[in-house]
C-alpha positions as CSV (number, residue, x, y, z in Angstrom):
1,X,16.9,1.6,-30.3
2,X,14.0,-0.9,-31.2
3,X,11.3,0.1,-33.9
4,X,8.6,0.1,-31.6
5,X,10.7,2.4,-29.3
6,X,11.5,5.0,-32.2
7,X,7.5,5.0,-33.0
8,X,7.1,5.9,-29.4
9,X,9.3,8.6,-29.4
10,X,7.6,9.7,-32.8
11,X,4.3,9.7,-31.8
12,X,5.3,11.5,-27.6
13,X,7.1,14.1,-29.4
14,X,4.0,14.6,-32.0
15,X,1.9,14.8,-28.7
16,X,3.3,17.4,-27.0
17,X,4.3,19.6,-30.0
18,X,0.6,19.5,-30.7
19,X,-0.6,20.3,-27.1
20,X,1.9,23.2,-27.1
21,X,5.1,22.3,-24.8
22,X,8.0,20.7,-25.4
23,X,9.0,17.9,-23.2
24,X,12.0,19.7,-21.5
25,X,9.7,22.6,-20.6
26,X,7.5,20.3,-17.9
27,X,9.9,18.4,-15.8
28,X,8.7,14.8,-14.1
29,X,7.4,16.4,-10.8
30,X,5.1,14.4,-10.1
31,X,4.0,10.5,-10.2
32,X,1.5,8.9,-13.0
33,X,-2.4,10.8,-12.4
34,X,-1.4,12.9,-9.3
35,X,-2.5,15.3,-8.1
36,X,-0.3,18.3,-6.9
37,X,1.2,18.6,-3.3
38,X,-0.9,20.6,-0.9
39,X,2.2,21.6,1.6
40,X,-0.3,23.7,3.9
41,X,-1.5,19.8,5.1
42,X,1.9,19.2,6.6
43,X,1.6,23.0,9.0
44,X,0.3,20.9,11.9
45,X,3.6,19.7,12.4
46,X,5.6,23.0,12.7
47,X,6.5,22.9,15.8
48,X,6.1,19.6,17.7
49,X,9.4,17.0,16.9
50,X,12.8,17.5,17.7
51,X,15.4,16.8,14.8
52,X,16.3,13.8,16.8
53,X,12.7,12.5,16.6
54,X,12.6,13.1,13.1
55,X,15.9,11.8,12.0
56,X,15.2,8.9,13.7
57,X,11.8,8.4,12.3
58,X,13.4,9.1,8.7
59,X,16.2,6.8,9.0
60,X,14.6,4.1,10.6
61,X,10.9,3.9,8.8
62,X,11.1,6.0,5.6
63,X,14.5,6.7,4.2
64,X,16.7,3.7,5.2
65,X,19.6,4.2,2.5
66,X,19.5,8.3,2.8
67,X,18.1,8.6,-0.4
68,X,16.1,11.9,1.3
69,X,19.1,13.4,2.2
70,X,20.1,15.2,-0.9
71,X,17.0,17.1,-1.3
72,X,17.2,18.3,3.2
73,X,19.1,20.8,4.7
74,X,18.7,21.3,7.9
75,X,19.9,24.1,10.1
76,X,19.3,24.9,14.0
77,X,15.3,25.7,13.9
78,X,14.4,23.2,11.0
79,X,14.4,21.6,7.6
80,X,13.9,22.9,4.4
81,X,12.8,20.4,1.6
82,X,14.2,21.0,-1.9
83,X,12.7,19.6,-5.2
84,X,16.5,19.3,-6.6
85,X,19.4,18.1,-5.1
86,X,21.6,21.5,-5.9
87,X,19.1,22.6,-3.2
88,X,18.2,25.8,-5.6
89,X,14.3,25.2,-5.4
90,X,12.4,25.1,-1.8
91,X,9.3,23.3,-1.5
92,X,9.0,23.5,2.1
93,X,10.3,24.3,5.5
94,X,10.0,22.2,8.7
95,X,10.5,23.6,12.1
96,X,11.7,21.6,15.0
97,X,11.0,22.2,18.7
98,X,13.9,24.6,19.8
99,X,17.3,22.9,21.5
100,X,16.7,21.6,24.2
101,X,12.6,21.4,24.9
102,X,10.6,18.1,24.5
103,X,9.0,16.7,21.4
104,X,5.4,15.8,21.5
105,X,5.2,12.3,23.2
106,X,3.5,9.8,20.9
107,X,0.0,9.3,20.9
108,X,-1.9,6.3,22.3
109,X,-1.8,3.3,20.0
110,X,-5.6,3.2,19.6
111,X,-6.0,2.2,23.2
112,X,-9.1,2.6,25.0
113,X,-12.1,0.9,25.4
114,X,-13.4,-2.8,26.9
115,X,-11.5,-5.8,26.3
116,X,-14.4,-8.2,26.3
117,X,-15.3,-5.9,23.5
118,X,-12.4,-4.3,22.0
119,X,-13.8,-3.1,18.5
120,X,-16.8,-1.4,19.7
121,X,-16.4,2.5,18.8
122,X,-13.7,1.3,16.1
123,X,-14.2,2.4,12.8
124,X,-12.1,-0.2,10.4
125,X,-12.3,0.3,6.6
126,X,-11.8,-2.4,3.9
127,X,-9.9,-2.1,1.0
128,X,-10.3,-5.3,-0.9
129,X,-7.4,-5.3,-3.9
130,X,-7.7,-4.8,-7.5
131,X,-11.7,-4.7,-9.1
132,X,-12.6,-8.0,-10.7
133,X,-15.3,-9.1,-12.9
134,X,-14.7,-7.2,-16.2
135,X,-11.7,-5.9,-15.5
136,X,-9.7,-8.3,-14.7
137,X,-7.7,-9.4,-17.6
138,X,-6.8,-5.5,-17.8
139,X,-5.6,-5.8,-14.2
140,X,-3.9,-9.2,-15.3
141,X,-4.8,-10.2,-12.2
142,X,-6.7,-13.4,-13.4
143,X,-5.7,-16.9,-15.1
144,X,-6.9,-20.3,-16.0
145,X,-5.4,-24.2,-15.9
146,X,-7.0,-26.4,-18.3
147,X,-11.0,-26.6,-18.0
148,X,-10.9,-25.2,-13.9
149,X,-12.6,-22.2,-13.0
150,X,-10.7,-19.3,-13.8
151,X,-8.7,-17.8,-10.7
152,X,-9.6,-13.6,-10.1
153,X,-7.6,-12.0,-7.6
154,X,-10.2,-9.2,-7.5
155,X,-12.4,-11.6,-6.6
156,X,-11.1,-13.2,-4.0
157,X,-9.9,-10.5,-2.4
158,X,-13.5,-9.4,-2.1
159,X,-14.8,-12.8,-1.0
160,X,-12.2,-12.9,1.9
161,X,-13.0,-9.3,2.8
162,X,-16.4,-10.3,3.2
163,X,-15.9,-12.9,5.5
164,X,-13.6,-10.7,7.6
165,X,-16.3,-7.8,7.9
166,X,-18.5,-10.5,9.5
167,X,-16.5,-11.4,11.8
168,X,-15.2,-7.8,12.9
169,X,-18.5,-6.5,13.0
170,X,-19.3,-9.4,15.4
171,X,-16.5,-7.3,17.1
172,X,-18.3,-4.3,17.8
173,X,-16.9,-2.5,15.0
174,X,-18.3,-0.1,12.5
175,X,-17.0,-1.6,8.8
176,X,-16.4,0.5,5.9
177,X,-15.6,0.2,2.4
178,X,-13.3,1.6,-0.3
179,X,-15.9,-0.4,-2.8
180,X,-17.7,-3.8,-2.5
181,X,-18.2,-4.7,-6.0
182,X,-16.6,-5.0,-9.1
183,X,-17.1,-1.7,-10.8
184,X,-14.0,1.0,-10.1
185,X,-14.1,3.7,-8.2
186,X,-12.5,6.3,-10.4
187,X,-14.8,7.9,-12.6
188,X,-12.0,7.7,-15.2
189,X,-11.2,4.9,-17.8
190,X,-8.4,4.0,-19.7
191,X,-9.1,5.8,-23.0
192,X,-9.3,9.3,-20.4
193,X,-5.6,8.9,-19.6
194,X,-3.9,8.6,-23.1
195,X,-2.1,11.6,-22.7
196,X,-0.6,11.1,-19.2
197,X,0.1,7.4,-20.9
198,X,2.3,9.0,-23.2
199,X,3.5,11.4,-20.9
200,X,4.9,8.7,-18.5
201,X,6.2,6.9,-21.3
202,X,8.2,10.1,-22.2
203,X,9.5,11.3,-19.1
204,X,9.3,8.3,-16.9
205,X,9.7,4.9,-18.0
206,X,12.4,5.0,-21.3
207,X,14.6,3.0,-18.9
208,X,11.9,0.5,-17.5
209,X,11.9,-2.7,-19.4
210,X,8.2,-2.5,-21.6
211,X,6.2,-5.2,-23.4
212,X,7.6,-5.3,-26.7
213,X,4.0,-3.9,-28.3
214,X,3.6,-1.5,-31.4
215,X,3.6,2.1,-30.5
216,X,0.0,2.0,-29.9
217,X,-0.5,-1.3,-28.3
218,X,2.3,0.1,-25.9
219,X,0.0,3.7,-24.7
220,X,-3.0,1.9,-24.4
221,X,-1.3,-1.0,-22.2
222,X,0.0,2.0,-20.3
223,X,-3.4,4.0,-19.9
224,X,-4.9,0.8,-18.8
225,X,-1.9,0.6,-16.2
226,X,-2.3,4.1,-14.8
227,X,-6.4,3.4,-14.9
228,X,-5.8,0.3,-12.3
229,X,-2.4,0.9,-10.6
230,X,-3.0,4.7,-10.0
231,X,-6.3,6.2,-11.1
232,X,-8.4,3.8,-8.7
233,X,-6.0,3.4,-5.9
234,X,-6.1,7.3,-5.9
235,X,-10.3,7.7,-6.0
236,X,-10.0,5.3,-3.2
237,X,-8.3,7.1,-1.2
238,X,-9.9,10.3,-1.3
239,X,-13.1,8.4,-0.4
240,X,-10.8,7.5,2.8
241,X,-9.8,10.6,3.4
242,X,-12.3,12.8,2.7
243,X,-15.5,10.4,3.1
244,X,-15.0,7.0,5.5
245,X,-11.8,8.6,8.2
246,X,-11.5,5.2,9.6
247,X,-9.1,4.3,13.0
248,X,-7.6,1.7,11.3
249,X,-7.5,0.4,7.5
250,X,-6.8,-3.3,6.2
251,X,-5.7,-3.5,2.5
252,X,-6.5,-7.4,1.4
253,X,-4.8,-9.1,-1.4
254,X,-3.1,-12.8,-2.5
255,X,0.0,-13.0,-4.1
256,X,1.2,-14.9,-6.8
257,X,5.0,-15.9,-8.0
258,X,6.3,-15.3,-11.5
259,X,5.3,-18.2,-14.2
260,X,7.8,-20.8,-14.3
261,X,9.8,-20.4,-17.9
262,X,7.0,-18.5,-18.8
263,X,4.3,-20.9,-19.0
264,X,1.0,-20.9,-17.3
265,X,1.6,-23.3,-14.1
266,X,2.3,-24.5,-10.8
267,X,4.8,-23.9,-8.8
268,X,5.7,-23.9,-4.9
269,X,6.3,-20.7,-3.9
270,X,4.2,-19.9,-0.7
271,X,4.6,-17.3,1.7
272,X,3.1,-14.5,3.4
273,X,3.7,-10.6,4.4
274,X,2.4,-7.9,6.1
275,X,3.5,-4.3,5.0
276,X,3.2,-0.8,7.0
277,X,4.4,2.2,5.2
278,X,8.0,3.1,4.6
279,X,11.3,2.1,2.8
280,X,11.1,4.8,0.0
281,X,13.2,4.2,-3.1
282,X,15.5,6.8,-4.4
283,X,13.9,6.6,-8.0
284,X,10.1,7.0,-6.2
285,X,11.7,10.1,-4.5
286,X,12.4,12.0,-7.4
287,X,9.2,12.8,-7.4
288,X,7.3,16.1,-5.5
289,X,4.7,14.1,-4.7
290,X,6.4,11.3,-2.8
291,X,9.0,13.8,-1.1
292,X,5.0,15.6,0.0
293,X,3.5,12.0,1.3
294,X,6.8,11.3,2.9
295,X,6.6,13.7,5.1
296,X,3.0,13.9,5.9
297,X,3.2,10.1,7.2
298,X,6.2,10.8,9.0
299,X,4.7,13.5,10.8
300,X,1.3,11.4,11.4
301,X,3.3,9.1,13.0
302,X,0.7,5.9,12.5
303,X,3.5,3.6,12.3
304,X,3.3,1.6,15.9
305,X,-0.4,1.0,14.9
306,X,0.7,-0.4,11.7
307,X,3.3,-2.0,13.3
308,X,1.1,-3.5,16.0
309,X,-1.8,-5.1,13.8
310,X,1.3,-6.2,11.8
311,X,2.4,-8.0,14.5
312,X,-0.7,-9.2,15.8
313,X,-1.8,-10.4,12.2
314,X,1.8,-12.5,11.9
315,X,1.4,-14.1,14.7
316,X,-1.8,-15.6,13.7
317,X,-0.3,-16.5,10.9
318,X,2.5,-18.6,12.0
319,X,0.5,-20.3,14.5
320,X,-2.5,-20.9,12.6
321,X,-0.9,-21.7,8.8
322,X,2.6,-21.6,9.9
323,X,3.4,-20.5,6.1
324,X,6.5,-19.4,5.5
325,X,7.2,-15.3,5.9
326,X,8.3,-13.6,3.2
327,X,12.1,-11.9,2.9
328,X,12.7,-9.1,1.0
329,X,16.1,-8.2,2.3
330,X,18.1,-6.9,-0.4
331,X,14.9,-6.4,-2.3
332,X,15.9,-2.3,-2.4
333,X,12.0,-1.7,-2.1
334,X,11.6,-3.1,1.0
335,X,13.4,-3.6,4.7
336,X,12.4,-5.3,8.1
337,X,10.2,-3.6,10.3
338,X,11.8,-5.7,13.6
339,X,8.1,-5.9,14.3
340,X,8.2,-10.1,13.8
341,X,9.5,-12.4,10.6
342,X,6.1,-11.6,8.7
343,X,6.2,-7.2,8.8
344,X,7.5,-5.4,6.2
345,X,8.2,-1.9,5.6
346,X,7.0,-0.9,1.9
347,X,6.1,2.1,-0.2
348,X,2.8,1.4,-1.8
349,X,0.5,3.4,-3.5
350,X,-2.6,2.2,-0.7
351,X,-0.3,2.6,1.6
352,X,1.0,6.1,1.0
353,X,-1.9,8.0,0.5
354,X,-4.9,6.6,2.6
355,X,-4.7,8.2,5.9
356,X,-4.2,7.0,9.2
357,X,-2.7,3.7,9.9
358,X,-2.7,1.5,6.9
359,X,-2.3,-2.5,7.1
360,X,-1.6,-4.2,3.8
361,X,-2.0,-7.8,4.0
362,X,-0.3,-10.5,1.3
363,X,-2.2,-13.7,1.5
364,X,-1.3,-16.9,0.1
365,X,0.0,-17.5,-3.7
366,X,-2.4,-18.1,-6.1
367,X,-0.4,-20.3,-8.3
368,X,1.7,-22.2,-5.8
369,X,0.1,-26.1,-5.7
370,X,-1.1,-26.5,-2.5
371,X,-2.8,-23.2,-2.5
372,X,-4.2,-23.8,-5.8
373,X,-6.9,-26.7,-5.4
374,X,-7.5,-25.0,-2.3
375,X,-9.2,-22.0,-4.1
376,X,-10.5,-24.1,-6.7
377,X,-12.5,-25.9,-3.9
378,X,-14.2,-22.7,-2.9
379,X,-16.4,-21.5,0.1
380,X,-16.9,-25.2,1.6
381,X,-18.7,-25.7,4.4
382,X,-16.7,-28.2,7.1
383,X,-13.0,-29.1,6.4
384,X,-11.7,-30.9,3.7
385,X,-8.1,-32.0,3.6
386,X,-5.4,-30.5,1.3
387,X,-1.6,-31.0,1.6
388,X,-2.0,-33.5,3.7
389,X,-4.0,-30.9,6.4
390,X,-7.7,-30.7,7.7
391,X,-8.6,-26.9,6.2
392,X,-11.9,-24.8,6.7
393,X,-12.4,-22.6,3.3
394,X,-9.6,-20.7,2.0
395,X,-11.5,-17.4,2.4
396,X,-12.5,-17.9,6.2
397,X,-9.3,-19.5,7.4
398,X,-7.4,-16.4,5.8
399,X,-10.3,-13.6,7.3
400,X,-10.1,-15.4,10.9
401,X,-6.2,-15.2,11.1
402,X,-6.8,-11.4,10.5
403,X,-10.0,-10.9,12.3
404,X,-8.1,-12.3,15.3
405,X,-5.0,-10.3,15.0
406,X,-6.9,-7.0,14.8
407,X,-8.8,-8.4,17.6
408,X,-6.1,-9.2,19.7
409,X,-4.3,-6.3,19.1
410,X,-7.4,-3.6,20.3
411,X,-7.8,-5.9,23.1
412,X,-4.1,-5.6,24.3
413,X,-4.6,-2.0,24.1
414,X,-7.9,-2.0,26.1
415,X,-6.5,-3.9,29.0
416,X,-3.4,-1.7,29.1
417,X,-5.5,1.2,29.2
418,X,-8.1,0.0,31.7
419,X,-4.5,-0.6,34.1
420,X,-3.6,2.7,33.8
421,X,-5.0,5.4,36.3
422,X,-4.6,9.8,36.3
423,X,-3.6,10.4,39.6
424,X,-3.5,14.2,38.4
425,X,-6.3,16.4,39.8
């Protein structure tokens, strides 16, 4: 064991002696700044699946290596969720719709409406990635070549998100935001979350590989992680939830590849990739909390939605860009959705607890070198010509390709709702 670990260890155990409990006394029940489960949420689904529709949905979406299983057990009339996997302690029971009877038959993918004007009625909220501005190097989100403008992913997430509520509103629909600035939404900061820093440090992350940091560096790098990662991501989504209650949400981010050797630079490593919620890990299910969201967006079923502007959203993309899609297989965090080469299922934290159907969206890499100049040119008016290609600005190329697959996607479901007619009295 390192110094810097042994300090750690020190200073956690000092910690929790001093606030009273040992560390074997509160188990790891839950994930960084959670809050706990409310089961009552899941009730409206007692009742209405069959244990075919759910094992299917489980297998197939949430759970594909059975990592679930060990924590189920399942008898003729339901499930019963355990927080162990001696299945001593019950968190909560499931009921199926008895052998034999029909499941509830899935609800209309967002259909309705006119297709010469398919967002009109459509509330669609925008959840540009990370914050920006001044907290960007906590995010390490941000970086700079030589004398060129620094590059903020917070930033230009916001810019693109910008451009893309234009053109939706155009649309007909209503946009919302989880912010539009570069303040957080949390009320919390980093120096609030020292002890749940040292906490996770404790219980949760001995195993993880950390940034070798003195004992203190090491909790306030943490607390600044659980402020960005888990603090805002959660305020957002109870602003979702409780607040905005959007049809359909659109998380927008750029990527980036790992430094080459190390070193601040260029490489070529462009892609793109579209997640919808699933492919929980069996580490992330050790926790009550992801068992509880598991199950609540199993039963909410908004997968073909996020399956469908995932689709639609790809297929902009490889016929606008034609960027390579992204493959994760064997990533153990991720698996194919069969919903086209660019859609991914993923467990993210966006993803997992905004409700309703959630779209995250990967744009290009920040660092790869034909990307690069491209954001360094900025919001350009006309086309200029990089990689050998005429290009419109960065941020409007990349909103249009997602304007129009939302747009596309609604207006498939308009028409196939307008063909449709209820020949009962």
């Amino acid at each position: 064991m390192d110094v810097s670990m042994a300090r750690i260890l020190v200073l956690t155990a000092l910690a929790f002696a001093i606030s009273g409990w040992a560390a074997e006394e509160k188990p790891m029940l839950f994930s960084p700044v959670s809050e706990e489960p409310e089961w009552r949420l899941l009730d409206s689904g007692q009742g209405r699946f069959t244990r075919q529709e759910f094992e299917n949905r489980l297998g197939k979406i949430f759970d594909p290596t059975g990592a679930m299983q060990p924590y189920l057990l399942f008898d003729d009339g339901g499930v019963t969720l355990f927080r162990d996997k001696a299945r001593t302690r019950p968190l909560y029971r499931l009921t199926f719709v008895p052998e034999g009877g029909a499941g509830e038959v899935n609800p209309p993918l967002l259909g309705g409406g006119d297709p010469a004007r398919p967002l009109a009625g459509k509330v669609i909220c925008l959840d540009p990635g990370h914050i920006g501005g001044d907290w960007a190097d906590i995010e390490e989100r941000t970086f700079r070549i030589g004398n060129d403008a620094p590059v903020v992913e917070g930033e230009l997430n916001l810019r693109t998100s910008r451009r893309l509520a234009q053109t939706l509103e155009a649309s007909g629909a209503k946009v919302v935001w989880t912010h539009d600035g570069f303040e957080p939404t949390t009320t919390l900061r980093p120096a609030d979350l020292y002890p749940e820093a040292i906490s996770y440090l404790l219980q949760g992350s001995l195993g993880a590989r950390l940034p070798k940091y003195s004992a203190n560096r090491l909790i306030r790098w943490n607390a600044e992680l659980l402020f960005y990662r888990s603090a805002e991501i959660q305020a957002r989504a109870r602003r979702v939830n409780e607040e905005l209650r959007p049809d359909l949400t659109l998380c927008i981010h750029y990527n980036a590849a790992p430094w080459p050797g190390g070193r601040v630079r260029l490489t070529s490593a462009n892609g793109l990739v579209v997640f919808a919620h699933g492919s929980y890990t069996a580490e992330e299910l050790a926790f009550d909390d992801q068992k509880f969201h598991l199950l609540r967006k199993l039963l909410e079923n908004s997968t073909p939605v996020e399956l469908g502007v995932g689709q639609a959203i790809g297929e902009q993309f490889q016929k606008q860009w034609g960027f390579r899609p992204e493959n994760y297989e064997g990533s153990g965090y991720s698996h194919a959705s069969g919903a086209g080469p660019y859609v991914w299922y993923r467990n993210l934290i966006a993803n997992r607890m905004f409700d309703g159907p959630v779209v995250f969206v990967e744009g290009p890499y920040m660092n790869d070198r034909n990307i690069y100049p491209w954001i360094q040119a900025g919001e350009y008016e006309g086309v200029r010509v990089f990689a050998g290609k005429s290009r419109g600005n960065l941020f409007r190329e990349y909103a249009n390709q997602v304007a129009a697959g939302v747009i596309d996607y609604f207006r498939r479901q308009a028409e196939s709702s307008a063909t449709f007619t209820n020949y009962s009295p």
